[in-house]
ZANUNU-854026 format. One record per residue (C-alpha): residue number from 1; residue in one letter; x, y, z. Coordinates in nm, 2 decimals. Layout:
<rs>
+-----+----+--------+--------+--------+
|   i | aa |     c1 |     c2 |     c3 |
+-----+----+--------+--------+--------+
| NUM |  A |      X |      Y |      Z |
...
+-----+----+--------+--------+--------+
</rs>
This chain:
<rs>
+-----+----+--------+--------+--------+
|   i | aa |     c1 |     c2 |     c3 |
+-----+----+--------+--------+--------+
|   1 |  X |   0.00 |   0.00 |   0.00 |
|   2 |  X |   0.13 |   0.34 |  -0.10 |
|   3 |  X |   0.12 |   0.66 |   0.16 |
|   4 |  X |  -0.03 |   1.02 |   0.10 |
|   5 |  X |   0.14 |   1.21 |   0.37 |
|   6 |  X |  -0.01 |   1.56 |   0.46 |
|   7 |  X |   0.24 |   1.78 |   0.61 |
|   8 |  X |   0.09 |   2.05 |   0.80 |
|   9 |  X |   0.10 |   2.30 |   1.08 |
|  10 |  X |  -0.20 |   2.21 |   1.31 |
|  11 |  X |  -0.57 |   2.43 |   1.25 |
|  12 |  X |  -0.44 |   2.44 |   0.85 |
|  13 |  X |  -0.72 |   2.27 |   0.67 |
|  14 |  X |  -0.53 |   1.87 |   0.67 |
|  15 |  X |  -0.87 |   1.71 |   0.78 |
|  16 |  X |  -1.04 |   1.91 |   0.51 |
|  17 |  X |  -0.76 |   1.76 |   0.27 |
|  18 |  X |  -0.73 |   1.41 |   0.39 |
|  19 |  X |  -1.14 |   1.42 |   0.35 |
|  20 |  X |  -1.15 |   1.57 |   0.00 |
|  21 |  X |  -0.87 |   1.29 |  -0.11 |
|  22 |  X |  -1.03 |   1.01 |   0.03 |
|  23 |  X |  -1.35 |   1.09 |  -0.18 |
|  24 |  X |  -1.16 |   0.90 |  -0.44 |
|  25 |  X |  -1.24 |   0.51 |  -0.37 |
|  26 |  X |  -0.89 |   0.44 |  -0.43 |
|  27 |  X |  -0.76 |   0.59 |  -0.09 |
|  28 |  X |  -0.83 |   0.56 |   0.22 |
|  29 |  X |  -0.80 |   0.72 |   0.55 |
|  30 |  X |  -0.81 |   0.70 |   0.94 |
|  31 |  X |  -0.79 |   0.96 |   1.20 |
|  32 |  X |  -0.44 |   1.09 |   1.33 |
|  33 |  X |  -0.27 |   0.75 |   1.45 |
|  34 |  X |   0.05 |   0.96 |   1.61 |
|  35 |  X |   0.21 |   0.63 |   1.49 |
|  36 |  X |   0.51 |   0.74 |   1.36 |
|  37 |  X |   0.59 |   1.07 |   1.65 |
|  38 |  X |   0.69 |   0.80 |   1.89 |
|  39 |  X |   1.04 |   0.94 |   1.76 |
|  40 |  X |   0.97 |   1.26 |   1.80 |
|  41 |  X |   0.99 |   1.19 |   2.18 |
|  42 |  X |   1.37 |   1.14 |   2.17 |
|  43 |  X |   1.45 |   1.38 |   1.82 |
|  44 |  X |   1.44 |   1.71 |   1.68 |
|  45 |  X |   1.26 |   1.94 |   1.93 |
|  46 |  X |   1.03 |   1.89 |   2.26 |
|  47 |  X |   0.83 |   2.26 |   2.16 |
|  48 |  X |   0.47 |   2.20 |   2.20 |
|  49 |  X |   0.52 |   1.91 |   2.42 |
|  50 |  X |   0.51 |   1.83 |   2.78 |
|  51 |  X |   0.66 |   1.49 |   2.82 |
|  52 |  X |   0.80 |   1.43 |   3.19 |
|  53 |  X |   1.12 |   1.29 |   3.20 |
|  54 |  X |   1.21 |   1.41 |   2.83 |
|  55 |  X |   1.56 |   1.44 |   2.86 |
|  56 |  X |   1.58 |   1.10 |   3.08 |
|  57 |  X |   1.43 |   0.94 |   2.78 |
|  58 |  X |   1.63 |   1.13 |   2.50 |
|  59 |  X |   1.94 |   1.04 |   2.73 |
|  60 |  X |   1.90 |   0.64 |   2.74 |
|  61 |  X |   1.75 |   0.64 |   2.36 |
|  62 |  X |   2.06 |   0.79 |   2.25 |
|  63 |  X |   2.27 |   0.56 |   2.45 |
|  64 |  X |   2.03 |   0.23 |   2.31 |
|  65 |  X |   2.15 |   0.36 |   1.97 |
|  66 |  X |   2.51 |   0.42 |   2.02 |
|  67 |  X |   2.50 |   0.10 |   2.13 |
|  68 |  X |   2.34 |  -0.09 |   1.86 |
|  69 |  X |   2.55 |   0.13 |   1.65 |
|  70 |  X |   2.21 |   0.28 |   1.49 |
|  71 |  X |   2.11 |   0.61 |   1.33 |
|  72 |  X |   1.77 |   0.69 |   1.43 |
|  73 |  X |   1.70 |   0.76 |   1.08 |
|  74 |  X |   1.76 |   0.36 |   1.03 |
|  75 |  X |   1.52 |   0.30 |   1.31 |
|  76 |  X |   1.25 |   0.58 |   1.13 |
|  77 |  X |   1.31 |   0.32 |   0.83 |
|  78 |  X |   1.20 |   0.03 |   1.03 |
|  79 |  X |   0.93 |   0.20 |   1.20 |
|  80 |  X |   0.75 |   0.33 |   0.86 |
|  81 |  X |   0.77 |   0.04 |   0.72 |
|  82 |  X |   0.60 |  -0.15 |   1.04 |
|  83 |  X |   0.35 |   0.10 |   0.97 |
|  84 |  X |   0.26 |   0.08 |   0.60 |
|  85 |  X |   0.25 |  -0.30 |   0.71 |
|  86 |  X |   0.01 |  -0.26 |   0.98 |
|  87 |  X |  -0.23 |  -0.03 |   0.72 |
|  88 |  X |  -0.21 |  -0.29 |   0.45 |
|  89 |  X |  -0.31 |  -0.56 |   0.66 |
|  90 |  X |  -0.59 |  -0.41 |   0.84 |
|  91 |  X |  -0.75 |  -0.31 |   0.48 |
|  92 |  X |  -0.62 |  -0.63 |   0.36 |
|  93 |  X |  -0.48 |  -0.43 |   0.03 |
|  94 |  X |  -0.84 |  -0.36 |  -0.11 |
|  95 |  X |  -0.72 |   0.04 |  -0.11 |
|  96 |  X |  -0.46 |   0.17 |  -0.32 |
|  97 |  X |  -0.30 |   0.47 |  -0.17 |
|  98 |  X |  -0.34 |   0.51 |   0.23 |
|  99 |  X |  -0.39 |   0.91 |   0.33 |
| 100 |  X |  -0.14 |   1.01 |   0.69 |
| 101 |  X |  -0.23 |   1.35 |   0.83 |
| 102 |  X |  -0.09 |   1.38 |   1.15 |
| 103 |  X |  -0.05 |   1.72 |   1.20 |
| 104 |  X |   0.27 |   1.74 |   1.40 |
| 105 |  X |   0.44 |   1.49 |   1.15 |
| 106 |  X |   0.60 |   1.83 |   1.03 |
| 107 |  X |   0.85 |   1.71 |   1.31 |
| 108 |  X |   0.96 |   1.47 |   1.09 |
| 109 |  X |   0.94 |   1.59 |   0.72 |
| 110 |  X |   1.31 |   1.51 |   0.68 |
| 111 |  X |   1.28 |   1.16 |   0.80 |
| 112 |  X |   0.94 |   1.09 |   0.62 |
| 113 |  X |   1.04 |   1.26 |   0.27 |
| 114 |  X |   1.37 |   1.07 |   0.28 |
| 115 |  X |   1.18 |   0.71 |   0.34 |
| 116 |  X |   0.90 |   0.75 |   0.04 |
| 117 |  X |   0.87 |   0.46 |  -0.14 |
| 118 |  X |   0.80 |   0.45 |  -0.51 |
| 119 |  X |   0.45 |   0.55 |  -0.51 |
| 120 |  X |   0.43 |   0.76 |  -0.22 |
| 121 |  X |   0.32 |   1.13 |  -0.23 |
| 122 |  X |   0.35 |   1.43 |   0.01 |
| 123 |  X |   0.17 |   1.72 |   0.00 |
| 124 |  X |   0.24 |   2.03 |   0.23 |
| 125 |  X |  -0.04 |   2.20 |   0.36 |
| 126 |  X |   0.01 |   2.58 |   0.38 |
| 127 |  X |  -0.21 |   2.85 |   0.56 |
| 128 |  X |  -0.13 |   3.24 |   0.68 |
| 129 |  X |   0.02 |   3.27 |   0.99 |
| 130 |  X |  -0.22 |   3.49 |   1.16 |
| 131 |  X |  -0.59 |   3.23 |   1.05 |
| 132 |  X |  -0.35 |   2.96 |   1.20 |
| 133 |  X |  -0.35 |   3.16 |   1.49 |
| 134 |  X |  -0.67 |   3.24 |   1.58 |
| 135 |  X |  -0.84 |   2.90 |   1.47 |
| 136 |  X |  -0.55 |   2.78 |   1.76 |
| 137 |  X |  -0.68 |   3.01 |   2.00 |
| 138 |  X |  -1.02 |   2.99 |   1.96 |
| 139 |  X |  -0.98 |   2.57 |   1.94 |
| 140 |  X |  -0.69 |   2.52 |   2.15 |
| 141 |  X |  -0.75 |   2.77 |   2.47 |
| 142 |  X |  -1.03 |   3.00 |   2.59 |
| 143 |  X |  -1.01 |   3.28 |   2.80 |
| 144 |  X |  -0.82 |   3.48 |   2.84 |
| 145 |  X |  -0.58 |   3.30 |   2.65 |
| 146 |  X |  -0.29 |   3.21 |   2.85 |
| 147 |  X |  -0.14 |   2.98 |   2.56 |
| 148 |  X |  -0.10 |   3.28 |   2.30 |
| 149 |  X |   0.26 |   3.29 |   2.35 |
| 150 |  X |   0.32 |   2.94 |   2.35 |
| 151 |  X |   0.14 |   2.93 |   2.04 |
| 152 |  X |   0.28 |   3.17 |   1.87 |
| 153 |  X |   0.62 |   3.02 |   1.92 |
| 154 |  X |   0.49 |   2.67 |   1.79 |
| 155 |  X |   0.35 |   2.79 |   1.45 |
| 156 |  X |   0.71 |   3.01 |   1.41 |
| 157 |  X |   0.89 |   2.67 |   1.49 |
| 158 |  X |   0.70 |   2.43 |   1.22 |
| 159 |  X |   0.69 |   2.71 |   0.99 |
| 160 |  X |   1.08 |   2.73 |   0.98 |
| 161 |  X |   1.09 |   2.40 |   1.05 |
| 162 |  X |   0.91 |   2.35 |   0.71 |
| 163 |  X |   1.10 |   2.63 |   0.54 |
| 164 |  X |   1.42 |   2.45 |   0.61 |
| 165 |  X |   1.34 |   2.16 |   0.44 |
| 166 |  X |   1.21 |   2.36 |   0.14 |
| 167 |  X |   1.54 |   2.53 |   0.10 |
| 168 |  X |   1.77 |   2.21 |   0.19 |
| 169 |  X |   1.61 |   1.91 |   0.01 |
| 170 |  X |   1.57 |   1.86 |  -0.34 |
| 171 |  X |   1.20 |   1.74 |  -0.33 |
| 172 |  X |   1.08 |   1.58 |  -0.67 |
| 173 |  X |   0.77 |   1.74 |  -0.83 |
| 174 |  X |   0.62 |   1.39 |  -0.90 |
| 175 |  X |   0.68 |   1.32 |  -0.52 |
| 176 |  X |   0.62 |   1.64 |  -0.31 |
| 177 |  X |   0.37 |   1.94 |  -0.40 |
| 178 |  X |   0.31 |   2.23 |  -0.19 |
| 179 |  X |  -0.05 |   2.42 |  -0.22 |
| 180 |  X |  -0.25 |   2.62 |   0.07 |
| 181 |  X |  -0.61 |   2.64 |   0.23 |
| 182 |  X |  -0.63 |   2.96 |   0.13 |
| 183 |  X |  -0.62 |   2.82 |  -0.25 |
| 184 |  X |  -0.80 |   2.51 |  -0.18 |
| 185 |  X |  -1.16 |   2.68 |  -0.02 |
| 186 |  X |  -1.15 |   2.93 |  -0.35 |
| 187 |  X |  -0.93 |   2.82 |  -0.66 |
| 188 |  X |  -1.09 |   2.55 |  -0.86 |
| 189 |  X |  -0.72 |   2.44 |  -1.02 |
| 190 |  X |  -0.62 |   2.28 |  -0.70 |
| 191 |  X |  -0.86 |   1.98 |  -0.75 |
| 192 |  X |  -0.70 |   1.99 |  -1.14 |
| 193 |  X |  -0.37 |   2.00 |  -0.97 |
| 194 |  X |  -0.43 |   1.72 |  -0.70 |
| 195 |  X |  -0.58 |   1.53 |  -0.94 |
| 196 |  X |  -0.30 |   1.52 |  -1.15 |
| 197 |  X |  -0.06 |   1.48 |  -0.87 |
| 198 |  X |  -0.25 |   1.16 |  -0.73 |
| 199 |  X |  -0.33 |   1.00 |  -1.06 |
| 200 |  X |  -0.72 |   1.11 |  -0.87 |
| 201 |  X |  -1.08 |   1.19 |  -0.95 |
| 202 |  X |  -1.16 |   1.39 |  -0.66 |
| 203 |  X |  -1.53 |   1.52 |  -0.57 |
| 204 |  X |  -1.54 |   1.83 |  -0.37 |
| 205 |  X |  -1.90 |   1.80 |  -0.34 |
| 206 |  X |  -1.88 |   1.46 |  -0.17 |
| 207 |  X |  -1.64 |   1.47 |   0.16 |
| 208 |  X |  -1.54 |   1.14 |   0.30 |
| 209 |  X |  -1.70 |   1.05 |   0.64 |
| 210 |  X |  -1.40 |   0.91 |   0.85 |
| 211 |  X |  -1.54 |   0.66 |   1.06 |
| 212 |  X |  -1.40 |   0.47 |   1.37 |
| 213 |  X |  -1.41 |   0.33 |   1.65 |
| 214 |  X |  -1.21 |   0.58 |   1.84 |
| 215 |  X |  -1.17 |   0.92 |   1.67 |
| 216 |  X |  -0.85 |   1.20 |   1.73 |
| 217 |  X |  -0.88 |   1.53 |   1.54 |
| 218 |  X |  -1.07 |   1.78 |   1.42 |
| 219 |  X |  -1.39 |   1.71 |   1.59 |
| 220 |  X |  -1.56 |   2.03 |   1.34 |
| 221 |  X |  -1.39 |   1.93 |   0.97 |
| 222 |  X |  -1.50 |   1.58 |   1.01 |
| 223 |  X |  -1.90 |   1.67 |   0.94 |
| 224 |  X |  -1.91 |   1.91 |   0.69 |
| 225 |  X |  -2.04 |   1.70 |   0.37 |
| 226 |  X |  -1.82 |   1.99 |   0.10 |
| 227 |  X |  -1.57 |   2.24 |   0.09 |
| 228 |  X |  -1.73 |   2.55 |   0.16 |
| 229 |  X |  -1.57 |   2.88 |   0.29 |
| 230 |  X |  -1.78 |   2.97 |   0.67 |
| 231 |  X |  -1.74 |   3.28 |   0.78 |
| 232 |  X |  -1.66 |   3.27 |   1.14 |
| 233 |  X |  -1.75 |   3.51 |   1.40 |
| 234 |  X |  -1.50 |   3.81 |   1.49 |
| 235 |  X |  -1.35 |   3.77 |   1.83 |
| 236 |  X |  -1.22 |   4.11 |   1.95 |
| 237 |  X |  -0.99 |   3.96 |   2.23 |
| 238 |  X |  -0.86 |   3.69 |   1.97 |
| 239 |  X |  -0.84 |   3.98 |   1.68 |
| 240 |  X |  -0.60 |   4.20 |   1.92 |
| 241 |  X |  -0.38 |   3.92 |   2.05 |
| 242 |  X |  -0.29 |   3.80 |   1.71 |
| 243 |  X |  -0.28 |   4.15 |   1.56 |
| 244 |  X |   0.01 |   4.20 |   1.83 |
| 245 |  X |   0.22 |   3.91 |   1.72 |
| 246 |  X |   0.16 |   3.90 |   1.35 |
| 247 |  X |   0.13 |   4.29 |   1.29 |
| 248 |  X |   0.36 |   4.39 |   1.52 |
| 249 |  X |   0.39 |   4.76 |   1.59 |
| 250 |  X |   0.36 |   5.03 |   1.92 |
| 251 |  X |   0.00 |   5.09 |   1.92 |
| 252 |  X |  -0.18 |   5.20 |   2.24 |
| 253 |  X |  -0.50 |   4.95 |   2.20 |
| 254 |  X |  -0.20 |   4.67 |   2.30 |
| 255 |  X |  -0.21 |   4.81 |   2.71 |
| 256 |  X |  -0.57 |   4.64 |   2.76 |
| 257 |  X |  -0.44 |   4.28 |   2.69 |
| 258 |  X |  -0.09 |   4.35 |   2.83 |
| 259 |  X |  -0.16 |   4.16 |   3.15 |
| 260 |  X |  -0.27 |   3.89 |   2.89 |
| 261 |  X |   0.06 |   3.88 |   2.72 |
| 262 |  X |   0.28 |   3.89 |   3.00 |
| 263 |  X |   0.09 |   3.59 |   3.14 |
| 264 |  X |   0.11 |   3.39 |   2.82 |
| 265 |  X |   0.47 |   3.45 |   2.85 |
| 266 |  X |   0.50 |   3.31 |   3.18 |
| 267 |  X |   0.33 |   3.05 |   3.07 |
| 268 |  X |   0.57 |   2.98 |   2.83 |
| 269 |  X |   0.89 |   3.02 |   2.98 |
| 270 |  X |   0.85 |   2.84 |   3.31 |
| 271 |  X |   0.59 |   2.58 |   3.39 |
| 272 |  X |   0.24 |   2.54 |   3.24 |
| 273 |  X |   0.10 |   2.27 |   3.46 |
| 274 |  X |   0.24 |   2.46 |   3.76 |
| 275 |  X |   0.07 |   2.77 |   3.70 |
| 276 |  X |  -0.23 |   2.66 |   3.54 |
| 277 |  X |  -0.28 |   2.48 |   3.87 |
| 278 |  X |  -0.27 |   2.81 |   4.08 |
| 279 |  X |  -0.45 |   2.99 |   3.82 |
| 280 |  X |  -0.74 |   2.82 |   3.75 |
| 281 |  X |  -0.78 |   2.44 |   3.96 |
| 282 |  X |  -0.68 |   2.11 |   4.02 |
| 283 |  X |  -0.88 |   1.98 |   3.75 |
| 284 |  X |  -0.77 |   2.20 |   3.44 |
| 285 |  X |  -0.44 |   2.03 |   3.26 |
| 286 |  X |  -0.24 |   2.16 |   2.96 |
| 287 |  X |  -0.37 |   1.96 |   2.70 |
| 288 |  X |  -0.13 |   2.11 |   2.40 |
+-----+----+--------+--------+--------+
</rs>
């Protein structure tokens, strides 16, 4: 079985995608199996994580490999291919292409671009900086926002993270496109294009209902039944926070959410379970 990958910054539009691809029969789909950021736990970066004992681990993985003499690129090898085995069995092969769209397998775009079979296709996901904001903020946090900073760090990571590998690799046009959500709600050449890229015949008027027994992603893009461009409702506290970190400038209108940003910033730098707790109460966790 052959793998779509979707590489995309969380809040971007991949559920949209993986649904729109998967209206052609020949592909299939499940919701985001994480299967293949086990590495990330011991690679690359820890932002947007909270795993206790993360250097512990990163310590005696490294170790395990020096050991072995392994790179963990060899051991990203094995694992991908355990996966596509796992997929092809559970569908017993009746599917042609299978579609990945774990968000935060950006983490990994090196690894997973360098391990495509013959076959396989990636498609980066693109979407402006400040939507991918707000659609974190308003589905990510509530008020009054404590995460903004955090946030605002995380998409700047994966969006250099993903500008790296643009500049460094030499990705093949019959392997690796690049198009944006922008594009895909309003330009009617993007189906042409993915069509041609996958070999496809894609209905935007027909989204594919992802169903299973245990479900992880974007509980709102899974039940729309089309692509269709909503327009959502204007939060003024949401408009002004991402206004200061994407439009950045000395305007006066930035002293009411001040206490805000400082906050967020805290939140970042030191602990977020910590002060969530005294914040808020025992019961609220940091869930991103």
């Amino acid at each position: 079985m052959k793998i779509v990958y979707i590489i995309s910054i969380p809040r971007s539009g991949s559920t949209l995608l993986q649904r729109l691809i998967c209206s052609d029969s020949k592909f299939i789909t499940l919701p985001e199996t994480f299967f293949l950021l086990s590495e990330n736990i011991f690679s690359i970066t820890n932002e947007g994580f909270t795993e206790h004992g993360f250097h512990n681990f990163k310590e005696g993985y490294d170790g395990f490999l020096e050991n072995i003499q392994l790179r963990s690129s060899k051991i990203f090898q094995y694992k991908t291919e355990l996966y596509r085995k796992l997929i092809s069995n559970h569908f017993k092969n009746k599917f042609e292409y299978f579609v990945e769209k774990t968000p935060k397998n950006l983490l990994l775009i090196k690894h997973i671009y360098q391990n495509l079979n013959d076959g396989d296709k990636l498609i980066i996901l693109d979407r402006k900086e400040k939507s991918t904001f707000e659609s974190y903020l308003s589905y990510f946090d509530k008020f009054p926002y404590i995460k903004s900073h955090k946030f605002y760090k995380e998409i700047t990571n994966y969006r250099n993270i993903i500008s790296e590998f643009e500049n460094d690799s030499k990705a093949s046009d019959n392997k690796c496109i690049k198009i944006s959500y922008e594009d895909l709600l309003e330009d009617e050449n993007i189906i042409i294009r993915l069509n041609n890229f996958l070999n496809a015949e894609i209905n935007k008027n027909q989204l594919y209902n992802i169903s299973a027994k245990s479900y992880l992603g974007d509980s709102v893009g899974r039940n729309t039944n089309k692509i269709e461009k909503k327009e959502s409702k204007r939060n003024f506290l949401i408009s002004l926070i991402s206004e200061f970190y994407w439009d950045p400038g000395l305007k006066l209108k930035y002293i009411i959410i001040s206490p805000i940003l400082f906050l967020s910033f805290l939140v970042y730098r030191f602990n977020v379970n910590i002060l969530s707790f005294i914040l808020f109460s025992k019961n609220r966790k940091f869930l991103h």
